[in-house]
C-alpha positions as CSV (number, residue, x, y, z in Angstrom):
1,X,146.8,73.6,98.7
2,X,143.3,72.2,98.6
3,X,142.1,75.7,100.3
4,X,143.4,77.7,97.4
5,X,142.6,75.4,94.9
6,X,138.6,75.6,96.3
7,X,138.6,79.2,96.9
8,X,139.8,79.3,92.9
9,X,137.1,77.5,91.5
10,X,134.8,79.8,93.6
11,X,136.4,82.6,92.3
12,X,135.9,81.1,88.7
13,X,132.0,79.6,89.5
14,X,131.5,83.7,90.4
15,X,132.6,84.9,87.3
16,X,130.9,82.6,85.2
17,X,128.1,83.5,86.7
18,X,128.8,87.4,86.6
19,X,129.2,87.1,82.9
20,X,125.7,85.1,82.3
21,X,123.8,87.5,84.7
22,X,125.4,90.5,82.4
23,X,124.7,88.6,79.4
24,X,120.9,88.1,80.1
25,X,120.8,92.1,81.4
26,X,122.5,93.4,78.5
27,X,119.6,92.5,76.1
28,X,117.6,94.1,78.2
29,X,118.9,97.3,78.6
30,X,119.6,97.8,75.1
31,X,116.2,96.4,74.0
32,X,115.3,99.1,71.2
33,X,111.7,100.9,70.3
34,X,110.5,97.8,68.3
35,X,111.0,95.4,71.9
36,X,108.0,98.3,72.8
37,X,104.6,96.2,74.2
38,X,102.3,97.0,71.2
39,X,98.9,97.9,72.8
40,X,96.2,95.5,73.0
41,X,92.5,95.2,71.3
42,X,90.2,97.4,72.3
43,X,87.5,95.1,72.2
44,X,87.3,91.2,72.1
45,X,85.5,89.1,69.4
46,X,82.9,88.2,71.1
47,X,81.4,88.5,74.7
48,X,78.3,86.9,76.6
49,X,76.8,85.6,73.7
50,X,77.3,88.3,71.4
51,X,79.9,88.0,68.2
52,X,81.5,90.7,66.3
53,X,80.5,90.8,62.8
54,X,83.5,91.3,60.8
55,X,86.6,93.4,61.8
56,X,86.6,96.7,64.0
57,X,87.7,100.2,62.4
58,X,90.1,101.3,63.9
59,X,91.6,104.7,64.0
60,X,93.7,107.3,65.9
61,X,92.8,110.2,64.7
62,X,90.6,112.1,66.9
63,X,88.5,113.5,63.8
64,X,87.1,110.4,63.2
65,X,85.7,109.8,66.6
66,X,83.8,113.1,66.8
67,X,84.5,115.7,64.0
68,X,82.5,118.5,66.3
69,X,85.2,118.0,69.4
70,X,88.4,116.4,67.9
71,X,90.3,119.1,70.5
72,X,88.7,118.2,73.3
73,X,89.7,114.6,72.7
74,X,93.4,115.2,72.2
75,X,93.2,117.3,75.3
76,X,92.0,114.1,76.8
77,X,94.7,112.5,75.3
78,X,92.8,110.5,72.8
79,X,94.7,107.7,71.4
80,X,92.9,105.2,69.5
81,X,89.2,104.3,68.3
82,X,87.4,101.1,67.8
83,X,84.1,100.6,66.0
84,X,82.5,97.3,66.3
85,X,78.9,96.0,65.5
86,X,77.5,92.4,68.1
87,X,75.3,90.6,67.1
88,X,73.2,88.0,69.0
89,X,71.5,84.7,67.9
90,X,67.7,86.2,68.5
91,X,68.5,89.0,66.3
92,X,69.9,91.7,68.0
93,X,72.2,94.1,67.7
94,X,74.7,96.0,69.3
95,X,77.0,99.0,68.5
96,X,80.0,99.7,70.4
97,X,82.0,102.8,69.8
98,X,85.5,102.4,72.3
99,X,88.1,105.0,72.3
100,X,91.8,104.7,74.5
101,X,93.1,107.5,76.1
102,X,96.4,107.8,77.4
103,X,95.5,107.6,81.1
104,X,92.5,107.4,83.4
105,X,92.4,110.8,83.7
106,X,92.2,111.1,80.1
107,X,89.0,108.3,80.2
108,X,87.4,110.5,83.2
109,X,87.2,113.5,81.2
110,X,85.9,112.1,78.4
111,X,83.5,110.5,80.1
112,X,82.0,113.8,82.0
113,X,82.4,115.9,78.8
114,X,79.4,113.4,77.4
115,X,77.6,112.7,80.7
116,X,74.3,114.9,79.9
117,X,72.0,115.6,82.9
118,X,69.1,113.3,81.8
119,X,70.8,110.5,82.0
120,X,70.3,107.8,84.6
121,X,74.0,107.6,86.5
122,X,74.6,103.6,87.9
123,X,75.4,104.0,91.9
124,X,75.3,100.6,93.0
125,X,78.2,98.5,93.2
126,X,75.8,95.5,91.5
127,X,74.4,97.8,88.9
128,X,77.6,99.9,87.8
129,X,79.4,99.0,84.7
130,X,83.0,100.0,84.7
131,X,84.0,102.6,86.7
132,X,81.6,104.9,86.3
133,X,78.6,104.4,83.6
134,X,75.3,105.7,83.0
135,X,72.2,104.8,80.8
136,X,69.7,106.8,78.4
137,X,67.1,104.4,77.0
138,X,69.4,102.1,75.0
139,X,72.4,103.5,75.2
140,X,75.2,103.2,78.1
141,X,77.9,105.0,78.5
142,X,80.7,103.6,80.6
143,X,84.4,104.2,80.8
144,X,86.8,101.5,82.5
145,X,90.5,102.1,83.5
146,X,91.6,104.5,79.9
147,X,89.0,102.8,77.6
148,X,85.8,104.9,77.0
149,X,83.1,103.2,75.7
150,X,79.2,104.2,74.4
151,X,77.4,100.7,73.6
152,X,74.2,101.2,72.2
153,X,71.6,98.4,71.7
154,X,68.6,97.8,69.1
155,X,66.7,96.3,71.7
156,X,67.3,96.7,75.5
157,X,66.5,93.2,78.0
158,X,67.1,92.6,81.5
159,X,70.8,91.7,80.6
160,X,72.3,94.2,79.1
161,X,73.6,95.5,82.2
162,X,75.5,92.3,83.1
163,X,76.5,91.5,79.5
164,X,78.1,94.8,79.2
165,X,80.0,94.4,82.8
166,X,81.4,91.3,81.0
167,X,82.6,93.4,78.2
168,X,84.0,96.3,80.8
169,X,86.1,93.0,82.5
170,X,87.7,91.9,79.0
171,X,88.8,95.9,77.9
172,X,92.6,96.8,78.4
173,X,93.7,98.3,81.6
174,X,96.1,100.9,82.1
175,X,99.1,99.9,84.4
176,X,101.2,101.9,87.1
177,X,99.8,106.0,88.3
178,X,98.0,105.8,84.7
179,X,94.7,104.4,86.2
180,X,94.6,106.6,89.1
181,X,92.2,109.5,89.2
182,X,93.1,113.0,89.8
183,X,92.9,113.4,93.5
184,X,91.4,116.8,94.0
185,X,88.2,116.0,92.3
186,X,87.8,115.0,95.4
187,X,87.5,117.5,97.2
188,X,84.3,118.5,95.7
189,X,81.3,118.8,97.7
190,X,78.3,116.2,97.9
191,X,75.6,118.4,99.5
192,X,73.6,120.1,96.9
193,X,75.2,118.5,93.9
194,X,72.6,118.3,90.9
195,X,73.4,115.1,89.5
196,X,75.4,114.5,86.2
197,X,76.9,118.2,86.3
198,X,80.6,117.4,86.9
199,X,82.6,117.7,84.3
200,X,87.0,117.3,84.3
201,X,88.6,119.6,82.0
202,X,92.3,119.1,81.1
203,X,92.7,122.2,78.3
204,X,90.9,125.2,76.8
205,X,89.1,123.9,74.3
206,X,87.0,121.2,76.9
207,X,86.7,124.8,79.3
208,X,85.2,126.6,76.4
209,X,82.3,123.8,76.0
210,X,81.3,124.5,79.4
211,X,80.7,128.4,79.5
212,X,82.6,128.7,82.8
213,X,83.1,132.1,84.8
214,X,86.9,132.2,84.2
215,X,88.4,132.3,81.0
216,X,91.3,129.7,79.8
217,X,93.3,132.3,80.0
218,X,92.9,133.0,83.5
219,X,93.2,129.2,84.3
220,X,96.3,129.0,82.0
221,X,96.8,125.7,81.1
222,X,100.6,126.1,80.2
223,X,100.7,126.1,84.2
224,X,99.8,122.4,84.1
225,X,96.2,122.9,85.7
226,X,93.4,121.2,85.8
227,X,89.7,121.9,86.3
228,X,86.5,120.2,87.4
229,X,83.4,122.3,87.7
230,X,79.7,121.2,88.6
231,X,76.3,123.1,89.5
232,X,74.8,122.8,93.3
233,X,71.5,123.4,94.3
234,X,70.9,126.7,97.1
235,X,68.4,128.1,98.8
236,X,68.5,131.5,96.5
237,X,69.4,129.4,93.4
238,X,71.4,127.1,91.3
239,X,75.2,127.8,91.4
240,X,78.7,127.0,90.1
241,X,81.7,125.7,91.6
242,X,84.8,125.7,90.1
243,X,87.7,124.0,91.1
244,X,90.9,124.5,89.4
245,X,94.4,122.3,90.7
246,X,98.1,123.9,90.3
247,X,101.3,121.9,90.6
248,X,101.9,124.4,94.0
249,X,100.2,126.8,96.7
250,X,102.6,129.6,95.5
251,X,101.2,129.6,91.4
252,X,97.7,128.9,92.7
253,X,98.3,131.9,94.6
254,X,99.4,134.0,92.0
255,X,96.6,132.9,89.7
256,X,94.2,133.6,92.2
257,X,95.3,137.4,92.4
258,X,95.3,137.6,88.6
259,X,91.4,136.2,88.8
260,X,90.4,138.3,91.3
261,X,91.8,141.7,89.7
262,X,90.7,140.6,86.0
263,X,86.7,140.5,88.3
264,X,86.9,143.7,89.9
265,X,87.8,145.3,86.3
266,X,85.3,147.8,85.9
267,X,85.4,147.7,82.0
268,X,86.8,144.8,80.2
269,X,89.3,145.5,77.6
270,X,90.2,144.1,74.3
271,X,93.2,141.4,74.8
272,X,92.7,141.3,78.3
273,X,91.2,138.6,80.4
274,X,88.5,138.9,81.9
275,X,85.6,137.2,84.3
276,X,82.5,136.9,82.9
277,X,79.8,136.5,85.6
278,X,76.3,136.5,86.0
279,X,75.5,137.4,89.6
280,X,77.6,137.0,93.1
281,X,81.1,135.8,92.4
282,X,83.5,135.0,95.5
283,X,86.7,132.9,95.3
284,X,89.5,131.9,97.8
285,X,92.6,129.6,97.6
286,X,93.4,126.4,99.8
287,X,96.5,124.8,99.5
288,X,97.3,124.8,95.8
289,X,93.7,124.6,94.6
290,X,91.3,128.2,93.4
291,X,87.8,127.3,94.4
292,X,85.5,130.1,92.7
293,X,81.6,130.1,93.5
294,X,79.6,131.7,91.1
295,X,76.4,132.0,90.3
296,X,72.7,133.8,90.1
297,X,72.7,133.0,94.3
298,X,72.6,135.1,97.1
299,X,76.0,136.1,99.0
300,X,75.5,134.0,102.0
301,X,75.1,131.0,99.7
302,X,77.8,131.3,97.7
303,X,80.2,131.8,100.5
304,X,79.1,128.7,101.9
305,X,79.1,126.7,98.7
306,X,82.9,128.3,98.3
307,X,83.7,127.6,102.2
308,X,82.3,124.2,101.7
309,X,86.1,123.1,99.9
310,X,89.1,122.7,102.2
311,X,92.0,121.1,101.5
312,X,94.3,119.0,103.0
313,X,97.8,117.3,101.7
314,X,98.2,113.8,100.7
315,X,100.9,112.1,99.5
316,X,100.9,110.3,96.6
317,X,103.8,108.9,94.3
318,X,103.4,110.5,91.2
319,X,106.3,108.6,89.2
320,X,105.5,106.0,86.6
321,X,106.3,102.7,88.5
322,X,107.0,100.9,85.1
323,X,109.8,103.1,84.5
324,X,112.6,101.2,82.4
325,X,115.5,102.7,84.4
326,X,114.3,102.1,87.9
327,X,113.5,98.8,86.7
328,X,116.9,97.7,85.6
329,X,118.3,99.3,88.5
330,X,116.6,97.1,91.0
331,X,117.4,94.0,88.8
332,X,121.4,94.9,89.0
333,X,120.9,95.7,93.0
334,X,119.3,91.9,92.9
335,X,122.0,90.9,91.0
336,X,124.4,92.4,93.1
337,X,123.0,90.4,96.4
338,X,122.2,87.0,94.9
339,X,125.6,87.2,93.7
340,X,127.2,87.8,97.2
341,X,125.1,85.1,99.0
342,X,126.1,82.6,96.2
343,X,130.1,83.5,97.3
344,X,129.5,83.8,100.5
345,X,128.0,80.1,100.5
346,X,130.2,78.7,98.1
347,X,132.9,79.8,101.0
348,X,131.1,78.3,103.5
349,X,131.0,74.8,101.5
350,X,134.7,74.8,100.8
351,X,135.9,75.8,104.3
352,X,133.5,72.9,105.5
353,X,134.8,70.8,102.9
354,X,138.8,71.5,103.6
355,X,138.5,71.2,107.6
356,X,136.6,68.1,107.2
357,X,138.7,66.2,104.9
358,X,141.4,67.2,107.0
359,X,139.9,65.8,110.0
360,X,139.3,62.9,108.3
361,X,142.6,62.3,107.0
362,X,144.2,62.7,110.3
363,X,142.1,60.0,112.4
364,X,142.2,57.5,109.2
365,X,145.8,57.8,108.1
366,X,147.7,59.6,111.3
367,X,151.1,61.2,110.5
368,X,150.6,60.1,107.1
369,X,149.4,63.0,105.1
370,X,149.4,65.9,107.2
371,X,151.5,66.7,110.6
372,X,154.3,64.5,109.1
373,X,157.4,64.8,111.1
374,X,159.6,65.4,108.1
375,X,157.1,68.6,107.2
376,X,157.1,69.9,111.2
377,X,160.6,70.1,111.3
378,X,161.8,74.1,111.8
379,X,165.1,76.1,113.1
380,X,164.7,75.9,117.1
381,X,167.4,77.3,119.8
382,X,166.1,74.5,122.3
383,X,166.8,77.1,125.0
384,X,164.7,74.9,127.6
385,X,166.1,71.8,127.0
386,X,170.1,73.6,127.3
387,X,168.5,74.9,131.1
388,X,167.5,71.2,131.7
389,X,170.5,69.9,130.9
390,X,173.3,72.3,133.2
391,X,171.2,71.8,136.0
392,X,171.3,68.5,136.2
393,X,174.7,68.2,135.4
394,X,175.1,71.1,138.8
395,X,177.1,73.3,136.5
396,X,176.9,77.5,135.9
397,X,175.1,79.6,133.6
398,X,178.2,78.6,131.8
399,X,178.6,74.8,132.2
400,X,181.6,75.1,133.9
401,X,182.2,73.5,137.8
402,X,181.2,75.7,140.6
403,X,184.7,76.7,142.7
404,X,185.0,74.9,145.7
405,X,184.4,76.2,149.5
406,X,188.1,76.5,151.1
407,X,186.5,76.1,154.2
């Protein structure tokens, strides 16, 4: 009975513990949209010697942040602005304009919309601020993770760099796919690029800023594309390459037919898309990407610039890796095992525990507690001791005398 009786408080250890691993899950699974992480600050109190003065504004609506391109923001994904003024103990000042985004991406493309050529782009992995940033006199312009940011100082000193990297360290970071880049920016040339041209675009109104060969229409955006364009230097001239990403090779290749026709149009008409270029214009698809060169250039040049772009497949995971329902799934699958090795041991222990007491028992207190004679005892026919017994006694099968020999 003492097998049983261990095997049943197992049993009842394993439920007990069942029940408290659902109990602490349940919360969990059920938390509702006020359990939600509320996003952090955008920018600390102070930094490297330099203290806020008072409390940010704050805002979400795009308006606010710049009246003149409030679309292109929310194309960004524009989620929240902070303005902040620093100041320091020798009297200066700082002014720090920081807007979220929902991704990386979203930061990126904000970032190269206000990138202007004369600025001064940071290419050193001492000198860079963020992940990308670039200066103009006293202002910098920098984006880290999602968090834009364009810091603008009264008076610039040999510090400002390395104060402002201290700032980039304390801004929020996005978590999971959302601070990874769009990976077919990539695949944009480096020979010939004039510096602080490219530019990401994610909708129409951010493709309309830029004066591009193709019309949105042509890129369609409902198709889940995305852009980046930037000029090169040529022998003949300065041209434009276009880039423009689809989900698959098969709509990339149906876009591409509806570009090429909408530029061989002799006469554009009202309603209809149409390419609007200035000089040689030559396009081509590779894998699920459009690459269109365009530009005031010879044909040799643009065919190289266009030929210049080749793609080739990488795999990526593209699914959030905080997602709540993966997450909980891997906690029951957890769960599930911790609670099999804790039987499975708890087995182990009471099998040890039983055939050692029982060993035990039997070399201290022999025929006492178990292998008692009264407990062995069980129906037997005794057949062998029956066979012992009529041959000795030099009877038959029977029992009975054998006949004697008349002779």
């Amino acid at each position: 009975m003492s097998f049983f009786r261990s095997v049943g408080i197992a049993v009842c250890l394993a439920c007990l513990l069942l029940g408290a691993v659902a109990a602490k899950s349940k919360p969990a699974a059920q938390a509702p949209a006020r359990a939600a992480e509320q996003a952090p600050a955008l920018l600390p109190e102070q930094f490297e010697g330099w203290q806020m003065q008072g409390a940010p504004r704050i805002s979400t609506d795009a308006a606010v942040a710049d009246p003149a391109n409030a679309a292109v923001l929310k194309e960004y994904g524009f989620s929240d602005l902070a303005f902040a003024t620093y100041t320091r103990e020798d009297g200066r000042t700082l002014k720090i304009r920081a807007a979220r985004f929902a991704d990386a991406s979203g930061a990126f493309g904000a970032y190269t919309f206000y990138l202007q050529p004369e600025m001064t782009a940071e290419r050193t992995k001492e000198d860079k601020i963020g992940d990308q940033s670039a200066v103009l006199g006293q202002r910098v312009l920098f984006y880290r993770g999602h968090v834009l940011v364009d810091a603008q100082f009264s008076q610039e000193s040999a510090m400002s760099g390395a104060q402002l990297r201290v700032l980039a360290g304390a801004l929020p970071r996005p978590s999971g796919n959302s601070a990874n880049l769009p990976t077919f920016i990539e695949f944009m040339p480096h020979r010939g690029y004039v510096e602080n041209t490219q530019k990401y675009v994610m909708g129409p109104a951010a493709l309309a800023a830029q004066a591009p060969a193709v019309s949105a229409d042509l890129v369609d955006f409902d198709a889940s594309s995305e852009v980046t364009l930037a000029r090169y230097n040529t022998s003949s001239g300065e041209a434009t390459l276009i880039l423009i990403s689809y989900p698959t090779p098969q709509l990339a290749a149906g876009h591409l037919l509806r570009i090429d026709a909408a530029h061989h149009m002799a006469q554009p008409q009202p309603g209809v898309a149409s390419v609007e270029s200035a000089g040689t214009f030559f396009s081509k698809r590779t894998g699920p990407i459009v690459v269109i060169a365009s530009g005031p250039v010879s044909e040799s040049d643009a065919k190289a610039l266009r030929d210049m772009v080749n793609y080739e497949a990488r795999v990526t995971w593209n699914q959030a890796s905080d997602n709540a329902e993966v997450r909980d799934l891997y906690k029951l699958i957890l769960n599930i095992v911790v609670l099999s090795g804790i039987l499975a041991g708890l087995a182990v222990v009471a099998g040890v525990a039983f055939g050692g007491i029982r060993i035990l028992m039997k070399r201290w207190y022999p025929d006492r507690v178990f292998d008692r004679p009264e407990q062995m005892e069980f129906i037997s026919l005794r057949l062998t001791e029956t066979v012992v017994k009529g041959a000795s006694q030099g009877g038959t099968d029977e029992g009975r005398p054998a006949p004697q020999n008349p002779a």
